[in-house]
C-alpha positions as CSV (number, residue, x, y, z in Angstrom):
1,X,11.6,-33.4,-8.3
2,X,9.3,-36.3,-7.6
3,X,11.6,-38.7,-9.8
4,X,14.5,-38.0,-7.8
5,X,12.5,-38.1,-4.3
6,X,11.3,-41.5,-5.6
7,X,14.7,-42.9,-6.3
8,X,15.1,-42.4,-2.8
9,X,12.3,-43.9,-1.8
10,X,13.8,-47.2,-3.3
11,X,16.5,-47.5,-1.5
12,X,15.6,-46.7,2.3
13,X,13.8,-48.3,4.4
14,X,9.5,-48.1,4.8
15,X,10.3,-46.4,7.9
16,X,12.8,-43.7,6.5
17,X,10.7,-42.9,3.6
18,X,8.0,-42.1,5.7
19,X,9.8,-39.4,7.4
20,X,11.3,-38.2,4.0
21,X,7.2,-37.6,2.3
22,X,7.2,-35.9,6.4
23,X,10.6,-34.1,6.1
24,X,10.6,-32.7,2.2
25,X,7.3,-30.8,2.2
26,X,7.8,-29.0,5.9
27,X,11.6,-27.9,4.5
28,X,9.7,-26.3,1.5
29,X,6.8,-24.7,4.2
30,X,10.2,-23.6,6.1
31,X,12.2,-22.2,2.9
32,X,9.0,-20.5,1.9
33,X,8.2,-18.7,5.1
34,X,12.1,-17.7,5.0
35,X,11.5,-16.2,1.8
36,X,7.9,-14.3,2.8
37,X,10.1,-12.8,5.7
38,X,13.1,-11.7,3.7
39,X,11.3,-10.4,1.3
40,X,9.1,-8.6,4.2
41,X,12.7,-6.5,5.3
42,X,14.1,-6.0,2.0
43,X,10.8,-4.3,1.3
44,X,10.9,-2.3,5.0
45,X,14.3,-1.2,3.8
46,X,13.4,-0.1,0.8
47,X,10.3,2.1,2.1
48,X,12.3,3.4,4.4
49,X,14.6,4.7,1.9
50,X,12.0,6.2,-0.4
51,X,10.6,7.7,2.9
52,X,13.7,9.9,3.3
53,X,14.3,10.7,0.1
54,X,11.0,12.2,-0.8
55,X,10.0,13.1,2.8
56,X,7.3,10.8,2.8
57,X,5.0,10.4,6.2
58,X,5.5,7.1,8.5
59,X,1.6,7.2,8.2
60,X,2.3,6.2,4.3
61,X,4.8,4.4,5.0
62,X,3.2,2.4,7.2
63,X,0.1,1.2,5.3
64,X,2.5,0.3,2.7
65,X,3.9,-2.0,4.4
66,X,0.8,-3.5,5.4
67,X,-0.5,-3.8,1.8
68,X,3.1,-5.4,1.2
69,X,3.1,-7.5,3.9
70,X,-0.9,-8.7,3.3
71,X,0.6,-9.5,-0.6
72,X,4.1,-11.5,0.3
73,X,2.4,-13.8,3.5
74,X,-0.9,-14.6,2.1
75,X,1.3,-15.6,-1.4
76,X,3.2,-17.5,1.1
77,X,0.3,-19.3,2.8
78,X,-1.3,-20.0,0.0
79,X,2.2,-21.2,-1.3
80,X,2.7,-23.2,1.5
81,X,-0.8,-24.7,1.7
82,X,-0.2,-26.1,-1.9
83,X,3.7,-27.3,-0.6
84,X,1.6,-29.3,2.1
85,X,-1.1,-30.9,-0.5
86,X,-4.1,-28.9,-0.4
87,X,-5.5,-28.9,-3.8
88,X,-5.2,-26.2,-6.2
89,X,-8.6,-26.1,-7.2
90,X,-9.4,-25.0,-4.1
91,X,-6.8,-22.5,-3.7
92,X,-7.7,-20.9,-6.8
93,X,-11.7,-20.8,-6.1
94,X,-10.8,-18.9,-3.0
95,X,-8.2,-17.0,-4.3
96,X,-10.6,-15.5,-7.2
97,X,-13.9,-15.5,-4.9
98,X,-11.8,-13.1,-2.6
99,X,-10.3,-11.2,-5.4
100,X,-14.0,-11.0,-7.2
101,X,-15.3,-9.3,-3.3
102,X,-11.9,-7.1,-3.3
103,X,-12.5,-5.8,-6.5
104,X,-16.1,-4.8,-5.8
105,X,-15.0,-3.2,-2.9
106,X,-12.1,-1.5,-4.6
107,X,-15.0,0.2,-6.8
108,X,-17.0,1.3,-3.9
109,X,-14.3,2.6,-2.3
110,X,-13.0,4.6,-5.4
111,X,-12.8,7.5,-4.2
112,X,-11.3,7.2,-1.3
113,X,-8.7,5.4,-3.1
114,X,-8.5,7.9,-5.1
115,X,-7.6,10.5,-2.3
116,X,-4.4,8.3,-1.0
117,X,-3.1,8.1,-4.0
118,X,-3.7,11.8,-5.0
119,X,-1.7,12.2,-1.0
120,X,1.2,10.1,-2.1
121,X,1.6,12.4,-5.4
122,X,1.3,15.2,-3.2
123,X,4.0,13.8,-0.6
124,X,6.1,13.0,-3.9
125,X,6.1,15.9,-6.2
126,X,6.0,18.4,-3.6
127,X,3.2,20.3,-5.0
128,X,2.3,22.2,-2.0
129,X,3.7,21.7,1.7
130,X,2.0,22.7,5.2
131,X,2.4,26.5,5.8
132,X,2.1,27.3,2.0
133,X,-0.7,29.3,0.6
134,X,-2.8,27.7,-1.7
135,X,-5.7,29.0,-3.9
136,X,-7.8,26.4,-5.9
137,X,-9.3,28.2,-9.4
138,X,-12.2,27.1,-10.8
139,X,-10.9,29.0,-14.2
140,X,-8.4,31.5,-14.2
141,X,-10.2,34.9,-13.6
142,X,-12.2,33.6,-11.2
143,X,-11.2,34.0,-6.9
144,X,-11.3,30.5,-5.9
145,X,-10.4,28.4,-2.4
146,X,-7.8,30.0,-0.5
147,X,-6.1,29.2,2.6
148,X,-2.9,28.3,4.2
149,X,-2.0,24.6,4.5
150,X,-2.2,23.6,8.0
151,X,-2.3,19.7,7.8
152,X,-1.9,17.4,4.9
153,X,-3.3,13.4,5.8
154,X,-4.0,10.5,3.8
155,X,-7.6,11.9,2.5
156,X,-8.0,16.0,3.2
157,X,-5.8,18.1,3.0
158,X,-6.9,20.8,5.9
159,X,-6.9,25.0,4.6
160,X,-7.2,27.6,7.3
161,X,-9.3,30.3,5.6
162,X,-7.3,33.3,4.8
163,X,-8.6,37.0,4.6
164,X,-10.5,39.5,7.1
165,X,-13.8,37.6,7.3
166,X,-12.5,33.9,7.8
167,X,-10.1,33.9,10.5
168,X,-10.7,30.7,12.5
169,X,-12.2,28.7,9.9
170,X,-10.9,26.0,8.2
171,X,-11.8,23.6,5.4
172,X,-11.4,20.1,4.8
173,X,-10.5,19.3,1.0
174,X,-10.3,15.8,-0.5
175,X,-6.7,15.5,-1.8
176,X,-8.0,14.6,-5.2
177,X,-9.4,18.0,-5.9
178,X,-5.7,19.5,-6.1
179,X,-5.6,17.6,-9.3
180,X,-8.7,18.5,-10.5
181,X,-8.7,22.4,-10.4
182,X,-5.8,24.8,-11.1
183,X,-4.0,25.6,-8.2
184,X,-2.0,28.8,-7.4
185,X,0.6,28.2,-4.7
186,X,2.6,31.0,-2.7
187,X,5.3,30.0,-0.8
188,X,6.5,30.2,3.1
189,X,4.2,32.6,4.8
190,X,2.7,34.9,1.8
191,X,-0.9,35.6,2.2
């Protein structure tokens, strides 16, 4: 690319190769941020597909598309910021010094992790929905967690107790425990 941008350098003018080392680099910023937006609503299109097939919340659906959109424009900044001359080396020490801090806070956050992505397997396979009865085993001849499913969010999954002595309590489970424990499900409104 540079070979053929300096073959034109030789035959214009001083003045018009000026605005050509001007012109080139902001069509590339301009091609790129073209690209970071396309991609941004072929991937809206997409989640919004995979949200009605599998009956996914716009909750979900919505902090996907922020870790999308966080992914395709700061690859396109960073893109960009290289297509305008800012060194590499210095891209990539930041690049790495943020990833090093995401990663530790990836790991302190495991487990809350953990819980949305135990909600999207939830959402996905369908393995309990609200108004079912669930029961959470410890083993199998042992009563365990019941309750009907009143709400299901991004990290608990919400139980109203079932039974003579619990009404009007409910519990608060962390969604990764349904895929820790065995769990017994009745469907509709068996209790």
């Amino acid at each position: 690319m540079k070979k053929v941008i300096q073959s034109f350098h030789d035959y214009l003018p001083d003045w018009a190769a000026e605005w050509l080392d001007i012109l080139i680099p902001t069509a590339q910023v301009v091609l790129i941020i073209l690209g970071a937006w396309l991609s941004m609503r072929l991937a809206r299109k997409a989640l919004r597909k995979l949200s009605r097939t599998y009956a996914l919340p716009m909750r979900m659906v919505d902090l996907s598309l922020r870790v999308i959109g966080f992914v395709v424009y700061g690859g396109a900044l960073l893109w960009a910021l290289e297509r305008l001359g800012v060194s590499g080396a210095v891209l990539w020490t930041a690049f790495t010094g943020f990833a090093t801090v995401g990663a530790v806070a990836f790991f302190a956050a495991w487990s809350v992790l953990s819980n949305l992505f135990c909600a999207l397997l939830i959402f996905t396979t369908r393995a309990f929905r609200v108004g079912d009865v669930v029961e959470l085993l410890e083993s199998g001849d042992k009563p365990g967690i019941k309750g009907r499913v009143a709400e299901i969010n991004l990290v608990y999954t919400t139980l109203q107790e079932t039974g003579d002595t619990q009404h009007g309590t409910s519990l608060q489970l962390p969604n990764s425990l349904f895929f820790q424990r065995v769990l017994r499900r009745w469907h509709g409104n068996a209790s």
